[in-house]
KOLRO-253765 format. One record per residue (C-alpha): x negated, y negated, z negated; residue in three letters. Coordinates in steps of 0.001 Angstrom, whole numbers, plus 524288, in hexadecimal, padded with zeros to 5 digits. Example, Ala and Ser with C-alpha at 12.3 -4.5 7.8 and 13.67 -1.06 7.14 Angstrom:
<atoms>
7CFF4811947E188ala7CA9A804247E41Cser
</atoms>
This chain:
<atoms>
7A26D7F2CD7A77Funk79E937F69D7B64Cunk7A5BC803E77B218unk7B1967FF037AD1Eunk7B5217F5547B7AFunk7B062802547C0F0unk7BAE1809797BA8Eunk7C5A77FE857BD31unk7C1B97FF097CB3Dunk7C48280E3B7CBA2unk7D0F780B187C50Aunk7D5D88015B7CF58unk7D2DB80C3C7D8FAunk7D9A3817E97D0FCunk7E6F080E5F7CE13unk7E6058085C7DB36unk7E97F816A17E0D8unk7F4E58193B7D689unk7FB6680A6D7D75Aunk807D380F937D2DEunk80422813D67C6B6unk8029A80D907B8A7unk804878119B7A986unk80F568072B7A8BAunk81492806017B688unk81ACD7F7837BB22unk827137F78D7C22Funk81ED77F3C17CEFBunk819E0801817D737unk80B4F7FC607D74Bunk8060E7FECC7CA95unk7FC3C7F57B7C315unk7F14C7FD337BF77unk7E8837FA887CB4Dunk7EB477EC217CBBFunk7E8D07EB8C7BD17unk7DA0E7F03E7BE8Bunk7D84A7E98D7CB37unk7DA7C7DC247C281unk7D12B7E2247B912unk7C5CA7E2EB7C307unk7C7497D4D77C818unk7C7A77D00A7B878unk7BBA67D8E67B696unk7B58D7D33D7C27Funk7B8A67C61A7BF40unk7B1927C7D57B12Eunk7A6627CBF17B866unk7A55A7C07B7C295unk7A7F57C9227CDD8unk7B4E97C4D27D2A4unk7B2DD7BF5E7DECBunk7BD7D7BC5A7EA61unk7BC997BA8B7F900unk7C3C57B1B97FFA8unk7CBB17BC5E80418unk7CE987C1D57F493unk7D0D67B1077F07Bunk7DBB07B1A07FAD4unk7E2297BECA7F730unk7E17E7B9B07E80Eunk7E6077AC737ECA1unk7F2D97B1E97F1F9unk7F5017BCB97E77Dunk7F7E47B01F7DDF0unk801447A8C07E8ADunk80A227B4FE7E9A9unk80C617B4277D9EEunk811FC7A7537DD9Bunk8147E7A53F7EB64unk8220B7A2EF7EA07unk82C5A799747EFACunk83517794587E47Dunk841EA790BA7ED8Cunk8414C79D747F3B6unk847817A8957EDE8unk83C937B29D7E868unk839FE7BF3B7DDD2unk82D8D7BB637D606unk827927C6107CFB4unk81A897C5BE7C9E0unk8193E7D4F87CC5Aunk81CE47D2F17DB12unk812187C7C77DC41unk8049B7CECB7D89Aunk8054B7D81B7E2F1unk7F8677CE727EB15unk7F2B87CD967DF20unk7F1B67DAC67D999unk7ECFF7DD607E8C4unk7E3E37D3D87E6EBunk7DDCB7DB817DAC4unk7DDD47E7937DF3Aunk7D7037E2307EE93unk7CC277DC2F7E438unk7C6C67E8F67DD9Funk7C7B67F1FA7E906unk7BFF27E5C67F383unk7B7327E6D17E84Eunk7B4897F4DB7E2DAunk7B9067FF287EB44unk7AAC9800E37EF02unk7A8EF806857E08Bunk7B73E80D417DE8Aunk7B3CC81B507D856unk7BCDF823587E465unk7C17C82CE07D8A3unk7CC55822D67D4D1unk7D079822AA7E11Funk7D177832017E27Aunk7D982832FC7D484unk7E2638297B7D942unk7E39D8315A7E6ACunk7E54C83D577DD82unk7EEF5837F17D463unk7F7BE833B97DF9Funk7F73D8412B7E480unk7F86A848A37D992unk8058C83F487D601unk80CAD8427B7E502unk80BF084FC07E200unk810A784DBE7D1EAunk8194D847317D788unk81D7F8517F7E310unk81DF485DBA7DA21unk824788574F7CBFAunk82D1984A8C7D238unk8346E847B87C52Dunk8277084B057BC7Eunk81F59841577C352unk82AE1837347C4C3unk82D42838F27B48Dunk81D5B8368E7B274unk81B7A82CBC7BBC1unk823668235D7B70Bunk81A5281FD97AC7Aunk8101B81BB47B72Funk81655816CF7C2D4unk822DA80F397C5C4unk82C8C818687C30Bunk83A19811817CABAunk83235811E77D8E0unk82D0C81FEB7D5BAunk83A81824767D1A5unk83F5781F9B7DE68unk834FA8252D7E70Aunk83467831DB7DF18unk83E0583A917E703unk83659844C37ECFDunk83F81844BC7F915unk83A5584029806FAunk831A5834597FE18unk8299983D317F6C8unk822418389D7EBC7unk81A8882DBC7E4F1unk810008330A7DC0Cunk80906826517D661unk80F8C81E327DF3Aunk81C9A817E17DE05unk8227281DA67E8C3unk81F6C826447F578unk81C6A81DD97FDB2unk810E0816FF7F624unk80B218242F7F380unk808EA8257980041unk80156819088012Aunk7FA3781D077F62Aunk7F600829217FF0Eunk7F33681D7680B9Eunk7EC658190080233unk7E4348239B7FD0Cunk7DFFE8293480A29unk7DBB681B9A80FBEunk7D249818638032Bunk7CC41825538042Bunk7C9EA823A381290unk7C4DC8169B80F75unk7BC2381EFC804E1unk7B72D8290780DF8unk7B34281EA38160Dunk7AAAB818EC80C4Dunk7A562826F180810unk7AADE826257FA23unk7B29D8326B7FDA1unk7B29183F8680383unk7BA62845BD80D36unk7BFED84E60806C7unk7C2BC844027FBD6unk7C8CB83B6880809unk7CFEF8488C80C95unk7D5D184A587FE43unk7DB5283B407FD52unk7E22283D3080A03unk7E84D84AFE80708unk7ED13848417FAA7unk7F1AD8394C80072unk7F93A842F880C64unk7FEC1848E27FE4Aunk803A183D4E7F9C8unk80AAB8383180721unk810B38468C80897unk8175B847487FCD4unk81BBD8379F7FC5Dunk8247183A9B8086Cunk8254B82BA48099Cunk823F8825C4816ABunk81DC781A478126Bunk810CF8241C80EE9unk812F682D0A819F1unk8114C820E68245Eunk806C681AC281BABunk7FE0C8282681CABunk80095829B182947unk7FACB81C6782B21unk7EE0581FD7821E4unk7EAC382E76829F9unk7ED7582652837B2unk7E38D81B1783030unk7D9678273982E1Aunk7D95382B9783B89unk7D92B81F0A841B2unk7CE528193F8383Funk7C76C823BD8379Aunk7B9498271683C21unk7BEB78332A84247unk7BA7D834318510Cunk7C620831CC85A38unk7C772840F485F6Dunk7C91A8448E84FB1unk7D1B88372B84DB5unk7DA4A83C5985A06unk7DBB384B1A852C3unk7DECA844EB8462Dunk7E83C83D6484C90unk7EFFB8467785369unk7EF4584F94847C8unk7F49E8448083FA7unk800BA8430E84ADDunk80303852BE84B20unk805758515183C1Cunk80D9E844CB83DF9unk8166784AC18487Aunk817EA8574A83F70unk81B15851F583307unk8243F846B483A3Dunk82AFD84C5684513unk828E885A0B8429Eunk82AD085CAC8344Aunk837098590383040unk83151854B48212Aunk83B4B84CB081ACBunk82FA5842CD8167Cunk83321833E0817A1unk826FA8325381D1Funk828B783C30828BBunk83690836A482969unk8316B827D682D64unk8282382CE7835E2unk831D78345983CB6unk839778282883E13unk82F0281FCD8423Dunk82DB1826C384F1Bunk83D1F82B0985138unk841C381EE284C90unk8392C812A184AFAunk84413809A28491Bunk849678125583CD8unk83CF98125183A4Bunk83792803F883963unk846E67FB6D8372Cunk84DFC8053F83150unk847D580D22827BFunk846CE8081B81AC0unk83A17808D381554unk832F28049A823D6unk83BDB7FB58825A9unk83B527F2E581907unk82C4F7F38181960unk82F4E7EE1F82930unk838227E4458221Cunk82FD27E02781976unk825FE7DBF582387unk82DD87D49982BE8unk834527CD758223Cunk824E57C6E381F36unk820E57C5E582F37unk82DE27BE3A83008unk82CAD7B7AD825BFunk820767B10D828ACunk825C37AF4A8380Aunk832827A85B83185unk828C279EBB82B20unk826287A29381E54unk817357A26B81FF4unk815867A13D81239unk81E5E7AC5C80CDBunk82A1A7A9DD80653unk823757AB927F950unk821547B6E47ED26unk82CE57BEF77ED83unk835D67B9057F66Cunk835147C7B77FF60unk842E07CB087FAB0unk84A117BE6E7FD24unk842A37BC5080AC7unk841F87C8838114Cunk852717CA57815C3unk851037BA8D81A06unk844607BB5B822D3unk84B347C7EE829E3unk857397C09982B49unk84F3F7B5F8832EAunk847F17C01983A38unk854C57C58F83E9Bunk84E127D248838A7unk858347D4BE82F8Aunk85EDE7DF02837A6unk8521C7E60483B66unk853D47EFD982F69unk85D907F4AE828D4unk865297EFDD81DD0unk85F247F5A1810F8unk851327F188817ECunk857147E32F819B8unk85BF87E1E680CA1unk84D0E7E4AD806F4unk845E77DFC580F5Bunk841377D5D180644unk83A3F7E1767FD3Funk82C9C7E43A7FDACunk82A9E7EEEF80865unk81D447E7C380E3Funk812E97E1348058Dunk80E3A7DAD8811FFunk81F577D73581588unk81FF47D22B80807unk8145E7C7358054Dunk814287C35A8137Eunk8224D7BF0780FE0unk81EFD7B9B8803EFunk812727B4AD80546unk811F17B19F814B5unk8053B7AE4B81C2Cunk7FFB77ACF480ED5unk7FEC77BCC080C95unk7FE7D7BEC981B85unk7F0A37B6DE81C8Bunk7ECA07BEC780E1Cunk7F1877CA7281614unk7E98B7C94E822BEunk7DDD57C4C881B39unk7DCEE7D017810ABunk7DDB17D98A81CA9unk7D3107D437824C3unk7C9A07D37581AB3unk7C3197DF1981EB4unk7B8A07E418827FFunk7C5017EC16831D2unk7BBEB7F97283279unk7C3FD8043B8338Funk7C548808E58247Cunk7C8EB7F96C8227Bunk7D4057F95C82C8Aunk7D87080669827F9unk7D8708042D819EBunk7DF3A7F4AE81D52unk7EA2F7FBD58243Aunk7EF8D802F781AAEunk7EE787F5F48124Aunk7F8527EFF281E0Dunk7FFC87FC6381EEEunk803EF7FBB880EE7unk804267EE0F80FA1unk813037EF3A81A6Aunk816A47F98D812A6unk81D1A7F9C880419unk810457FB3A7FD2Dunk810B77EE7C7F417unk8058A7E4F47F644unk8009A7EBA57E958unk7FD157F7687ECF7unk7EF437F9B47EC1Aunk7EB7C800167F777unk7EFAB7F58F8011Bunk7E5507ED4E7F87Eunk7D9B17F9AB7F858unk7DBEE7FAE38060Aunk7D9497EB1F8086Cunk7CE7D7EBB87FE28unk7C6887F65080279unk7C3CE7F26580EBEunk7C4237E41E80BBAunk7B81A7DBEC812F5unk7B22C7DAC680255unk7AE927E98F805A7unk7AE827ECE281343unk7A6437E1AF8164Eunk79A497EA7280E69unk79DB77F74F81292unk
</atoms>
């Protein structure tokens, strides 16, 4: 029995680094694999008298069942039961890894690594023979729009660019959290971040470009390096930076925004799409909340809010048109159930990221939850919940 449930544990960790995938994909871009076993364990642990919550756990379960039907009936509103387990499919996944990432086996974690390499460059060298196969595992309308091998790049196992490369955030932050608890090698740690380097190269997308370059500043910053070898690692990290940006003329998105960041800022932040709905997305929740709606405006009320509370902000001619006119989509996990939700998620929010002992490896780790939480990664992706998890006070308070 010990063996079995082992096994579903090393599962969790294998699926949890492929997300996108499944035999019989949904029409949703995270995948229900990992969730699926994640349920298994707490059923298994609840057979065995071992399901226990904190306070903390009672809370984040608590308001995982209000968003199914925290709604307000004469407001205007798109239910969808698919839309509303996002918390509580976080709330699964948060469980098993607070609980067992102590005893993962770290060679479920490498295959996954492996198998999102090995895709990029499938996926580079044969574009319509991995777009024809892949459609039998992963959502095949968002990989046929991010498959274009242009200035976007590729997808691999993800369902578009731009989550591949926070797959590869991803990757290179767990194994640094790994090497720091001597499960790994060096070389093993040197290997995840090469081949997650891969991964952001050939995506092209900005979102991964800007999300790596956050995870290598991360490593020098967090690191036990001594500050004369932080200083050379810096300023061998800006010599590349001003190369490849300024330099180089690549026609990579991800070069491209940089560029823009530090020609043109405003472009950069109001103008351009994709930073600018994410921006959007976040002020349309801090205004929200300022023009009174301290307890959300309720499950899936985003799109019929979002133009209004802008409007009242006098915001609405901040961006441009086409960023206006959907602003009430889901570019921020954090934008969207602050809107919805209000203080209610806000106080989950704040307590869920102090729960933890702020060492270095815990602030590092924690940031790159916050940094995919403003972003478009939905609030089901399972990193943002490893990262929180991992470093949660249920382990770092032994360690």
């Amino acid at each position: 029995m010990v063996l079995k449930k082992i096994l579903l544990i090393n599962l969790v960790v294998l699926f949890s680094t492929i997300p996108y995938v499944a035999v019989f994909p949904l029409s949703s871009d995270i995948q229900y694999p990992v969730f699926l076993l994640c349920f298994l364990i707490i059923i298994w642990d609840l057979f065995e008298n071992k399901l226990s919550l904190n306070r903390l756990e009672i809370f984040f379960l608590f308001i995982s069942l209000i968003s199914f039907f925290y709604v307000f009936p004469f407001s205007e509103f798109d239910y969808s039961i698919s839309k509303r387990v996002g918390l509580l499919f976080g709330f699964a996944v948060f469980y098993v890894y607070s609980r067992y990432w102590k005893i993962i086996n770290v060679n479920f974690f490498l295959t996954g690594v492996f198998l999102n390499s090995l895709s990029s460059v499938i996926h580079y060298l044969f574009p319509e023979f991995w777009i024809e196969i892949s459609n039998f595992f992963i959502r095949s309308i968002v990989l046929d729009a991010a498959s274009q091998t242009g200035s976007r790049g590729v997808s691999g196992l993800s369902a578009e660019p731009g989550f591949l490369g926070g797959m590869a955030g991803f990757f290179s932050i767990l194994a640094y959290a790994l090497l720091m608890e001597s499960r790994i090698q060096k070389k093993t740690f040197i290997f995840i971040i090469l081949n997650s380097i891969l991964m952001v190269y050939l995506s092209k997308s900005g979102n991964a470009y800007f999300i790596f370059a956050f995870v290598l500043a991360g490593l020098i910053i967090f690191s036990d390096l001594k500050i004369y070898q932080k200083f050379l690692f810096f300023l061998l990290f800006l010599v590349i930076f001003i190369l490849l940006v300024f330099i180089f003329d690549l026609p990579f998105r991800g070069l491209i925004l940089f560029r823009i960041l530090f020609t043109n800022p405003e472009y950069f932040f109001f103008i351009d799409d994709s930073i600018a709905m994410r921006i959007s997305s976040l002020l349309v929740a801090f205004h929200s909340v300022i023009q009174g709606n301290i307890f959300g405006n309720g499950a899936g009320s985003l799109a019929y809010v979002a133009q209004e509370i802008l409007d009242k902000a006098n915001l609405s001619n901040l961006f441009s048109v086409w960023v206006y006119e959907r602003s009430g989509g889901v570019w921020s996990s954090l934008g969207q159930y602050t809107t919805e939700l209000g203080v209610i998620f806000l106080l989950f929010y704040i307590l869920i990221f102090t729960n933890t002992n702020f060492k270095k490896l815990s602030i590092y780790l924690r940031s790159f939850s916050l940094l995919l939480s403003l972003g478009t990664f939905s609030i089901l992706f399972p990193p943002f919940w490893i990262m929180l998890a991992v470093t949660d006070k249920r382990l770092t308070s032994s360690s």
